[in-house]
C-alpha positions as CSV (number, residue, x, y, z in Angstrom):
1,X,-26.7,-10.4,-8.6
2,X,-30.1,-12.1,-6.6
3,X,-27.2,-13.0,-3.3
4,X,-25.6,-10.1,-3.7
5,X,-28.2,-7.9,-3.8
6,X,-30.6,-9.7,-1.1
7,X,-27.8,-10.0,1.2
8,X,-26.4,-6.8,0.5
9,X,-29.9,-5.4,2.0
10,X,-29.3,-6.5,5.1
11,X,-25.6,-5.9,5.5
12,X,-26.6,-2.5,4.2
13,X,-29.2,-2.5,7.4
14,X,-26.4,-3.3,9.8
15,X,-23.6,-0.7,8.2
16,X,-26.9,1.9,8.2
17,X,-27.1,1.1,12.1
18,X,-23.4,0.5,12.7
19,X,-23.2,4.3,10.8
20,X,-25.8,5.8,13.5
21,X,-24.3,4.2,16.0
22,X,-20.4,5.6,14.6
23,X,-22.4,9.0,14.2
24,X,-23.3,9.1,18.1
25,X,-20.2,7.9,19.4
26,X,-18.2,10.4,17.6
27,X,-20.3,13.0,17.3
28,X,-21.4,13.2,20.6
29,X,-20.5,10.4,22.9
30,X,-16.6,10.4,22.3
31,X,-16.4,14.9,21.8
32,X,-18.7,15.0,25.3
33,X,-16.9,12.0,26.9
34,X,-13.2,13.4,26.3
35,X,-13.8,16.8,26.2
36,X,-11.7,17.4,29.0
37,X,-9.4,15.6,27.6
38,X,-9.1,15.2,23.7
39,X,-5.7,13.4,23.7
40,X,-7.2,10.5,25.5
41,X,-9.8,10.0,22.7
42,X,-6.5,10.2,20.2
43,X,-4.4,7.6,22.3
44,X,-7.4,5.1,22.1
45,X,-7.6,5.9,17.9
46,X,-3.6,5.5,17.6
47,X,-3.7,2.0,19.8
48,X,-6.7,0.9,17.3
49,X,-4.8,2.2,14.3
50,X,-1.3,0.5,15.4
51,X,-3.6,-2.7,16.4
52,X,-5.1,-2.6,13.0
53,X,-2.0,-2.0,11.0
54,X,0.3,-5.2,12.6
55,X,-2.8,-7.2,12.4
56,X,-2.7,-7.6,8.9
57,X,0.8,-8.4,9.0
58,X,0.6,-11.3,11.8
59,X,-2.1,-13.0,10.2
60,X,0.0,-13.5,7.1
61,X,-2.9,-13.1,4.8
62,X,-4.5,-15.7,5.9
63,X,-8.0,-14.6,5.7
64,X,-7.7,-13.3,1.9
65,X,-6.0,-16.9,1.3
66,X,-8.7,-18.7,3.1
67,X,-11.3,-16.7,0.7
68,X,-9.9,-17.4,-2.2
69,X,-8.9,-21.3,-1.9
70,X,-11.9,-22.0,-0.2
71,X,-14.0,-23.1,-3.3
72,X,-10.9,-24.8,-5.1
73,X,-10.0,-27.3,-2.0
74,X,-12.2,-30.3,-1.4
75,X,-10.7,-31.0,2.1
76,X,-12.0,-27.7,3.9
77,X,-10.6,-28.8,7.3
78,X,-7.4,-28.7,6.3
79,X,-7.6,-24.8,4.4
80,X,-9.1,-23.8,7.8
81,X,-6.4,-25.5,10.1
82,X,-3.6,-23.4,8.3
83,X,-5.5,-20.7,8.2
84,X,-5.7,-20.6,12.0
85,X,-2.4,-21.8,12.3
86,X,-0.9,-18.9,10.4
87,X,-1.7,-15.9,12.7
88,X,-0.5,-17.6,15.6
89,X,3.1,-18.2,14.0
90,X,2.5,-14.4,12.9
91,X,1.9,-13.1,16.0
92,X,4.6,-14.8,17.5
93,X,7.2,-13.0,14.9
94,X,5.3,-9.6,16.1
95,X,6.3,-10.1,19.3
96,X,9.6,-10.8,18.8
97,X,9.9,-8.0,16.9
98,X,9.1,-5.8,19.3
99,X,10.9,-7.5,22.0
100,X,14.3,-6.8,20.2
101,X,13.4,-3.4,18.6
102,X,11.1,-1.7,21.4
103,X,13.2,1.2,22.3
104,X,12.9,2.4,18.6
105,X,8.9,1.4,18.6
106,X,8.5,4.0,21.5
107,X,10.4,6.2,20.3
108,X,7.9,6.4,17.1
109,X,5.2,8.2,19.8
110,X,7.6,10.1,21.7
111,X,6.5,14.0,21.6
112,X,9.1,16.6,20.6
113,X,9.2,19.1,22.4
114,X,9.6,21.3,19.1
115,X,7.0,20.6,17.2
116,X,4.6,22.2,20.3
117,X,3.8,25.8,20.4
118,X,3.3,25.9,24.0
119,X,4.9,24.1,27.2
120,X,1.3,22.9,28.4
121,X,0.7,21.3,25.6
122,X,4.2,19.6,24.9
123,X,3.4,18.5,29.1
124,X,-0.2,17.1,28.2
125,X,1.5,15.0,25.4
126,X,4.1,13.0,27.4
127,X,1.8,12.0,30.2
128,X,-0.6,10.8,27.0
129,X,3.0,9.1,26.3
130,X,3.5,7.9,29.4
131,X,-0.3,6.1,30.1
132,X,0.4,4.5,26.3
133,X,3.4,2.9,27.7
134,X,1.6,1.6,30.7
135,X,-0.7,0.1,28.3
136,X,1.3,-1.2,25.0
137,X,0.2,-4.7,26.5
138,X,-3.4,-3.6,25.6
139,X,-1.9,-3.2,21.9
140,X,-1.0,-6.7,21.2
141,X,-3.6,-7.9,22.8
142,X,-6.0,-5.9,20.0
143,X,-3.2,-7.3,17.6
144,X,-4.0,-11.2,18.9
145,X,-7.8,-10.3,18.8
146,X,-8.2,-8.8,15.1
147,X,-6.2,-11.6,13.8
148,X,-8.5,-13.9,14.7
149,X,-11.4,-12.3,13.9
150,X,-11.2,-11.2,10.4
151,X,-9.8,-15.0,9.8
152,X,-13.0,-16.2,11.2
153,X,-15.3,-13.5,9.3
154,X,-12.9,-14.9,6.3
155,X,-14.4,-18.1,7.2
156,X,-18.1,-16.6,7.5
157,X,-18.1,-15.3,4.5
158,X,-16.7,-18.2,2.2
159,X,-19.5,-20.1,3.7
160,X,-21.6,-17.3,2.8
161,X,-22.9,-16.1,5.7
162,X,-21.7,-12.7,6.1
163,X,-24.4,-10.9,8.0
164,X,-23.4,-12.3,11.8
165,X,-19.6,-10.3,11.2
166,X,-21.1,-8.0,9.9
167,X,-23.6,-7.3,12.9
168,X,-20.6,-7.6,15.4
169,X,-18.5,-4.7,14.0
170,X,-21.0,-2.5,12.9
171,X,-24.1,-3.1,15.7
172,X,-22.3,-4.6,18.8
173,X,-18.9,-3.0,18.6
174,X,-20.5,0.0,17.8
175,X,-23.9,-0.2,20.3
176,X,-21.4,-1.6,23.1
177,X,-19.0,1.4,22.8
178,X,-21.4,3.5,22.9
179,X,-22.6,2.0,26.9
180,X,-19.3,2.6,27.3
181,X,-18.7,6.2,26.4
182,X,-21.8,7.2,28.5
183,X,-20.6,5.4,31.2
184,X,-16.8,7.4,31.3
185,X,-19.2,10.3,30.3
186,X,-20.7,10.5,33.5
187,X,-17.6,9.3,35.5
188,X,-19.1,5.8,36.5
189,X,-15.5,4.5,34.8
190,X,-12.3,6.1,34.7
191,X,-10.3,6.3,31.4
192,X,-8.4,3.2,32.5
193,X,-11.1,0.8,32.7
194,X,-12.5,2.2,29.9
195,X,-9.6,1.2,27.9
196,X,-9.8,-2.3,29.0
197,X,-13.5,-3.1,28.5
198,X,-13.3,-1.5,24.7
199,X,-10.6,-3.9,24.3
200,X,-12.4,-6.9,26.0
201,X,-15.2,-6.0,23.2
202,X,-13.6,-7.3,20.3
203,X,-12.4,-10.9,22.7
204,X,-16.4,-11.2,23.1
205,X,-17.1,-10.7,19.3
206,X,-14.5,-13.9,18.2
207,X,-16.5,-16.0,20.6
208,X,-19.6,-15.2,19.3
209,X,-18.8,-15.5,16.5
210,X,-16.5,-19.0,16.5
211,X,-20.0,-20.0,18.5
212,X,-22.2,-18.6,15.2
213,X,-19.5,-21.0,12.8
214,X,-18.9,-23.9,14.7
215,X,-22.1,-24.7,16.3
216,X,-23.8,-25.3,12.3
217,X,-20.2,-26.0,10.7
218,X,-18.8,-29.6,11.7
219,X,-15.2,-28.6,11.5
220,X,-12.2,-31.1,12.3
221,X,-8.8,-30.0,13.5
222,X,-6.4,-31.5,11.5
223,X,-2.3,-31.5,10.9
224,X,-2.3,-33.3,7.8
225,X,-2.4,-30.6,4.8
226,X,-1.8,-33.1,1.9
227,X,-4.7,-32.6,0.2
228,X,-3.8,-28.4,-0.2
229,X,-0.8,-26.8,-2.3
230,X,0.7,-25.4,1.1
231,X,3.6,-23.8,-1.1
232,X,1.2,-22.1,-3.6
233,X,-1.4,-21.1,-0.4
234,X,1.4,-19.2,0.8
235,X,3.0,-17.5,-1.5
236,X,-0.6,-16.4,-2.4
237,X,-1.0,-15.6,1.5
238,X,2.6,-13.2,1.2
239,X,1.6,-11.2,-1.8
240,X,-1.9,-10.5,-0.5
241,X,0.2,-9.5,2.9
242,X,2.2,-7.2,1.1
243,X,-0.7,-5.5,-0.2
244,X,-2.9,-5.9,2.6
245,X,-0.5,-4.3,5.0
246,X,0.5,-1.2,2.8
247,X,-3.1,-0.7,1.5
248,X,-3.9,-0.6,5.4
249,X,-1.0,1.4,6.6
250,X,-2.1,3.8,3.9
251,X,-5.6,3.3,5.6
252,X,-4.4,4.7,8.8
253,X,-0.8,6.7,7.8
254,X,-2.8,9.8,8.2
255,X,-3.4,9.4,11.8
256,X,0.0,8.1,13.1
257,X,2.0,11.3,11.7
258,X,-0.8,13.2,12.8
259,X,0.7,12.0,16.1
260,X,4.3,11.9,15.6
261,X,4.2,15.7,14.0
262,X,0.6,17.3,15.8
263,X,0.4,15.3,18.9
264,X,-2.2,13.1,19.7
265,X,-5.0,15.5,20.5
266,X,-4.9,16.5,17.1
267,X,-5.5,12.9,16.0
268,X,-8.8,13.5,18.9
269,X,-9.6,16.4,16.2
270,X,-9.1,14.7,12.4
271,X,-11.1,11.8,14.1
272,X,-14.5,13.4,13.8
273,X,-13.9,15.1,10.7
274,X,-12.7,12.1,8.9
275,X,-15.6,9.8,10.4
276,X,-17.9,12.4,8.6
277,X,-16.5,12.3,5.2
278,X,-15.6,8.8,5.0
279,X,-19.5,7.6,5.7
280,X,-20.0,7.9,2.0
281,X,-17.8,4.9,1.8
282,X,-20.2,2.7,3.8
283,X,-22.3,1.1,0.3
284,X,-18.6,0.0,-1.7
285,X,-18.1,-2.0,2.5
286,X,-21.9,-3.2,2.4
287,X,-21.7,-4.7,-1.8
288,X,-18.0,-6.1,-1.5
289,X,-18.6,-8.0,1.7
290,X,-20.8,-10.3,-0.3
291,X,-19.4,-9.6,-3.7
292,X,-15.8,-11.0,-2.8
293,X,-16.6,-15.2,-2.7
294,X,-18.9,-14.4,-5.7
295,X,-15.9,-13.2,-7.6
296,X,-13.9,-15.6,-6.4
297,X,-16.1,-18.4,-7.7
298,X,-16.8,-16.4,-10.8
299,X,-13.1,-16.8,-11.7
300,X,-12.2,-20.3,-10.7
301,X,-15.1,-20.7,-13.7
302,X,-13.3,-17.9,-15.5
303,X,-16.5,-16.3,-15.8
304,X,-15.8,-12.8,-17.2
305,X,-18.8,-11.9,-18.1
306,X,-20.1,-12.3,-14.5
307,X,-17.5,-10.3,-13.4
308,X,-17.6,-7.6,-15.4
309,X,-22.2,-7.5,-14.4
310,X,-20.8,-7.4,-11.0
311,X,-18.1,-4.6,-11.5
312,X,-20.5,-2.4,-13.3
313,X,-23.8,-3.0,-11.2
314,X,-21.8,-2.2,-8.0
315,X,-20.0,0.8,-9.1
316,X,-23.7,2.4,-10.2
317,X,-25.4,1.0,-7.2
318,X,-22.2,2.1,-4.6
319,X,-22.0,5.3,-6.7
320,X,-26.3,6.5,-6.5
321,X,-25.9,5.3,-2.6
322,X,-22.8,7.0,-2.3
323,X,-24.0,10.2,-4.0
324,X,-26.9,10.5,-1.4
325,X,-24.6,10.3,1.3
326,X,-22.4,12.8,0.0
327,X,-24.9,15.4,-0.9
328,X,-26.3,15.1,3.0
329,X,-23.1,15.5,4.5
330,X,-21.9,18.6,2.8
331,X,-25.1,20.1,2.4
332,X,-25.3,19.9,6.3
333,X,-21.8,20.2,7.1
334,X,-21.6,23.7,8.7
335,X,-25.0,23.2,10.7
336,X,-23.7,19.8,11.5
337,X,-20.6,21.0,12.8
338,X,-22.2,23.9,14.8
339,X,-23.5,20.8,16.9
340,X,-19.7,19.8,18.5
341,X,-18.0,21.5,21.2
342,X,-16.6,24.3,20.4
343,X,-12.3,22.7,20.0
344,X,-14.4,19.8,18.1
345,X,-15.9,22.3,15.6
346,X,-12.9,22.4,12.9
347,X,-12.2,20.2,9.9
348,X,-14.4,21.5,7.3
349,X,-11.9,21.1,4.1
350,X,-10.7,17.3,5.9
351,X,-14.5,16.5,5.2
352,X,-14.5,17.8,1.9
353,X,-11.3,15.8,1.0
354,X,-12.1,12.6,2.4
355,X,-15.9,12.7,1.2
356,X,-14.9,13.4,-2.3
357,X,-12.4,10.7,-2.7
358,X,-14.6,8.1,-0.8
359,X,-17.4,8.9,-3.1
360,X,-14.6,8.4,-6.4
361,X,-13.9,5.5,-4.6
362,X,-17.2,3.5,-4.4
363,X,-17.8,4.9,-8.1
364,X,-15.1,2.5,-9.3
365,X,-17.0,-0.8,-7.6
366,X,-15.6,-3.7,-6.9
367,X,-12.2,-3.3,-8.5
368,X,-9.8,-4.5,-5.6
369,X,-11.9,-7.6,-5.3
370,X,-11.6,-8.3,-9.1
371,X,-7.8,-8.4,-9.1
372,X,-6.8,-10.1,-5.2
373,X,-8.8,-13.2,-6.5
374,X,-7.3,-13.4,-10.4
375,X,-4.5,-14.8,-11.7
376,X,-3.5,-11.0,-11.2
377,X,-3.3,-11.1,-7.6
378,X,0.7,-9.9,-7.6
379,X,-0.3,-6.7,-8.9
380,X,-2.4,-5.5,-5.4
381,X,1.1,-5.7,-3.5
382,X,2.8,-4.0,-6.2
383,X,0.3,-1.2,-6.7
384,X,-0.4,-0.7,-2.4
385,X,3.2,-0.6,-2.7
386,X,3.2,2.5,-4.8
387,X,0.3,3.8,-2.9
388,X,2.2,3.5,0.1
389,X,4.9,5.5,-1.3
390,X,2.5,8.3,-2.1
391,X,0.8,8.4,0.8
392,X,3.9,8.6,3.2
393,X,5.5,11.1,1.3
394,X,2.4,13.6,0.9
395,X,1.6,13.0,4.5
396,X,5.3,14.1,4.9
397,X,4.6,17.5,2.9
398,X,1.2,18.5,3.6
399,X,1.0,17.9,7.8
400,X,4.1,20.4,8.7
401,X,3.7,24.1,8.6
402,X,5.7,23.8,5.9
403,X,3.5,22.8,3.1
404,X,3.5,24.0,-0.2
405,X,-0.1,24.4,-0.7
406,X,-0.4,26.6,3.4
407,X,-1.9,29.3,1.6
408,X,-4.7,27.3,1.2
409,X,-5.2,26.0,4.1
410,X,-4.1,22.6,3.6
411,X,-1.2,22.1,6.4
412,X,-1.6,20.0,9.6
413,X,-5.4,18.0,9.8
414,X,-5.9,19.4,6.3
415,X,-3.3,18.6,4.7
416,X,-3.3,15.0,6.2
417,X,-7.0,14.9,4.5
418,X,-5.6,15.9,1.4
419,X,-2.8,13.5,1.1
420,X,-5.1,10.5,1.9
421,X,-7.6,12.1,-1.2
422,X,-4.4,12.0,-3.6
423,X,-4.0,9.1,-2.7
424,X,-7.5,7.3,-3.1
425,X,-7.6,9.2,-6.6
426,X,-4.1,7.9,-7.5
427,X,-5.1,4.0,-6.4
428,X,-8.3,3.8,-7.9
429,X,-7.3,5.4,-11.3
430,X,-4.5,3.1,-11.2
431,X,-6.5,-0.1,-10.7
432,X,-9.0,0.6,-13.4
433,X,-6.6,1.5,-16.4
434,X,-5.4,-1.9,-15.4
435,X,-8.2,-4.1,-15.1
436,X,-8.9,-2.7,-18.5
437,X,-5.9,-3.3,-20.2
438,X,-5.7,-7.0,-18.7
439,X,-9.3,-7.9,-18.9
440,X,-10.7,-5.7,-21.3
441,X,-13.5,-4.7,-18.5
442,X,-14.2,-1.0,-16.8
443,X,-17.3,-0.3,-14.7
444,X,-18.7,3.2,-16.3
445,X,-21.7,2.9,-18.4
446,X,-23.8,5.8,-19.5
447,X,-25.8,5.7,-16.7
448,X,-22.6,6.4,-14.6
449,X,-23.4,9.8,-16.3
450,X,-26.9,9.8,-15.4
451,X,-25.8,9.5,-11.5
452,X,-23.2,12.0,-11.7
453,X,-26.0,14.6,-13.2
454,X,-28.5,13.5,-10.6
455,X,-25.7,14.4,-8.0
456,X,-24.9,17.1,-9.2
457,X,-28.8,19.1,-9.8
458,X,-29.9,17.9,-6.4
459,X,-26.9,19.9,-5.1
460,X,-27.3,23.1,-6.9
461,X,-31.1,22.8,-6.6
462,X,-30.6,22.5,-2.3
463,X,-27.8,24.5,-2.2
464,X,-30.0,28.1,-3.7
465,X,-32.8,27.2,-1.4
466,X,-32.8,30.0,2.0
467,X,-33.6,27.6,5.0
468,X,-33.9,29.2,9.0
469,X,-30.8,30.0,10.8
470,X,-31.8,28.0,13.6
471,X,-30.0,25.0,12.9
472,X,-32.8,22.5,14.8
473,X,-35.0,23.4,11.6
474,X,-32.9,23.5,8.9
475,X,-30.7,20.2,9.1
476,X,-34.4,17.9,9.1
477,X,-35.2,20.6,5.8
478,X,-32.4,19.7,4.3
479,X,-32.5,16.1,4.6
480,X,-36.2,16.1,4.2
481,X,-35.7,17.9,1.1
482,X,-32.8,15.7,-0.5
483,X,-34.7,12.4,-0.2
484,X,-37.8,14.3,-1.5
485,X,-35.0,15.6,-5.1
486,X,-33.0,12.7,-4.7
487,X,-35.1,9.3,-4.3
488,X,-38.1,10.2,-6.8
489,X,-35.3,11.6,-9.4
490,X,-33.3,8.4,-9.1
491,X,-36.0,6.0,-9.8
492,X,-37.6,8.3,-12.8
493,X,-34.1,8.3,-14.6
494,X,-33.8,4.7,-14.8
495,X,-30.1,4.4,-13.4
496,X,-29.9,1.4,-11.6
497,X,-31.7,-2.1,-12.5
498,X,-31.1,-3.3,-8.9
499,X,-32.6,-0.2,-7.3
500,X,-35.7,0.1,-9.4
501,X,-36.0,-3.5,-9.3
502,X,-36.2,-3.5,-5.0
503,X,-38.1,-0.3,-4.8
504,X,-40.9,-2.2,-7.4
505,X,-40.8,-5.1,-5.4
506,X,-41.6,-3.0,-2.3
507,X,-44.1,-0.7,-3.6
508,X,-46.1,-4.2,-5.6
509,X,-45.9,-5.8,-1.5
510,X,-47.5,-3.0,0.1
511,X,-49.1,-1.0,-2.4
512,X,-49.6,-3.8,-5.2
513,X,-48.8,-1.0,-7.8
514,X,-46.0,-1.4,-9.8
515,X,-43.3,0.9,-10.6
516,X,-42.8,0.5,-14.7
């Protein structure tokens, strides 16, 4: 775990940044920027969302493929060639596909006029409608753009060098858009042109980093792929597809019948509530960026004893991480909220939801990584598959003003935040019974326990303490207090090797004490 771990420090620098930055622009840069108009800020989340969604299907799998041939394959020109050459033949199908079928793609967004409970709003919807059909160009171009990036952060991090992706998305996507919200803020750009330089971003990021690659990597361009097994490649690349696209359609479900039943200033709405509770899934993104070619080597040795260290240290180490995140979200979660504009302030219980099943969901580790690079592979399209299922169908129940559970409050944001929560909880529960049926490996340990104890006293222990109303004082307290509990608590109890071990090494550099 020394790669992991080291590199995992900094990647977990650049997701820490890349989550201040996320926390600025939605919290206030995006709820200030669009507070006039909310729906705007949802038409920009449903063209990333669509963008995101037919990405992983035009780039075939390719960058899973790449990642998981790329230690087997002596001639690495050639894996790379078709892995470029794939998205392009992808994208062209998209195209296509919309070329014959758009009539029936737009009518996907179309507002009904029924689902609105007054005109002005069903009006404010179909001129959102209208400026997304002026722009659907800007969609494929974000298809054509993410394609081509995550094959070439595919490519960064089988050559082990994952920090530079990492630092795009997290600290110039992130830092850039925030230049940009302040600058539609204050009226410098219109709406238009703000559109267009977010999506110029992401063009910027793939010739960074191609420059990053290419400019220490002597890659060839070649046609000649007789040194791979192009037939077993792809079929590999199909199956991962399959379960790429549904695991990210499930990824992003939520929002596009948010649309199509709530409109899209509603999507404006879930937006800030479900950046909030899924933070707690930034350590499980930080670990398994690195952990994935480790696994993947680990099994072309059929090392199962390394992957099984790996699964359990990153399900304690995602789990403690995860855990402190948690607890300062939802101990600050009403102050924090207090913060927004007022038609921002909502979405308390789609915080809760989507909190609690990130947090199960980094407590299960590396588990998705495991099976994609086995011999197992076939089994992530069939289960996202399922998931998909699931997901569409409790979207279906719990959005409308019909839902069974209404008395509860879990109908229209909130019930979309409870569907994706049964979900997570179904997928993950799913994955581990069978990684320990096949393999004979789970990630819980006693010290799994331990954590959830830890988690569980700070809370209580916070949660009893009377703080001052005024919110300026009492979110620092809070936060002041939980690392105070938290930190001191997790180091005395032993939990994590990995932790302890870093926080020794830190306090023996600058205080030449060591932690025992």
């Amino acid at each position: 775990m020394g790669i992991v771990r080291n590199q995992s420090i900094k990647n977990s620098i650049y997701f820490y940044i890349g989550l201040v930055f996320g926390a600025l622009s939605t919290i206030i840069f995006y709820p200030h920027a669009f507070n006039s108009n909310p729906e705007h800020w949802g038409l920009l989340q449903i063209i990333v969302a669509y963008s995101i969604v037919v990405s992983t299907v035009s780039h075939l799998g390719s960058p899973k493929t790449l990642i998981r041939f790329f230690p087997k394959v002596k001639d690495k020109h050639q894996l790379i060639t078709l892995t470029f050459l794939i998205p392009v033949v992808g994208f062209l199908l998209v195209l296509l596909f919309f070329i014959l079928f758009k009539d029936i793609i737009f009518s996907l967004f179309e507002p009904e006029i029924g689902r609105f409970h007054k005109f002005e709003d069903f009006v404010v919807e179909m001129k959102t409608y209208s400026l997304l059909k002026l722009n659907i160009h800007l969609l494929f171009l974000l298809i054509s753009f993410l394609s081509f990036f995550e094959v070439l952060c595919a490519l960064s991090r089988s050559l082990l060098k994952t920090t530079i992706p990492i630092f795009l998305k997290e600290v110039f996507l992130k830092g850039m858009s925030i230049v940009l919200l302040f600058l539609h803020w204050f009226n410098y750009i219109d709406f238009q042109l703000f559109l267009n330089l977010y999506i110029s971003l992401y063009l910027v990021m793939i010739l960074i980093l191609s420059f990053s690659i290419f400019s220490k990597f002597q890659y060839k361009i070649t046609f000649k792929f007789d040194d791979i097994e192009s037939k077993r490649l792809l079929r590999f690349g199909l199956y991962v597809l399959g379960g790429g696209a549904s695991a990210m359609l499930v990824s992003k479900i939520d929002m596009i019948m948010i649309q199509k039943f709530l409109g899209f200033k509603q999507v404006a709405f879930y937006t800030i509530a479900f950046f909030i509770g899924n933070v707690v899934r930034v350590p499980g993104r930080a670990i398994g960026s690195i952990a994935t070619p480790l696994i993947a080597k680990a099994w072309e040795r059929n090392d199962i004893s390394e992957i099984q260290d790996i699964y359990i240290k990153s399900s304690i180490n995602q789990l403690l991480v995860g855990g402190l995140i948690f607890l300062g979200v939802w101990l600050n979660i009403y102050d924090g909220l207090s913060l927004l504009p007022e038609k921002f302030q909502g979405g308390t219980l789609v915080v809760l939801f989507i909190a609690l099943s990130q947090l199960f969901n980094v407590a299960t580790g590396v588990n998705g990584q495991i099976i994609v690079n086995s011999k197992y592979y076939k089994f992530d399209l069939y289960s996202n598959f399922i998931l998909l299922c699931i997901t569409l169908f409790a979207n279906w129940i719990f959005i409308p003003e019909s839902s069974p559970l209404s008395a509860y409050h879990i109908v229209g944001i909130n019930g979309a935040a409870f569907a994706t929560a049964l979900s997570v909880l179904v997928f993950n529960t799913m994955k581990l019974i069978f990684l320990y049926i096949k393999m004979g490996i789970q990630p819980f340990t006693f010290n799994t326990i331990k954590a959830i104890i830890l988690i569980l006293i700070v809370y209580l222990s916070i949660d009893n303490i009377t703080l001052p109303e005024n919110v300026f004082y009492s979110l620092p307290l809070r936060f002041l207090l939980l690392f105070a509990l938290y930190l001191p608590l997790m180091l005395l109890f032993k939990i994590s090797e990995d932790i302890n071990k870093i926080a020794n090494e830190v306090w023996n550099k600058y205080f030449r004490i060591g932690i025992k």
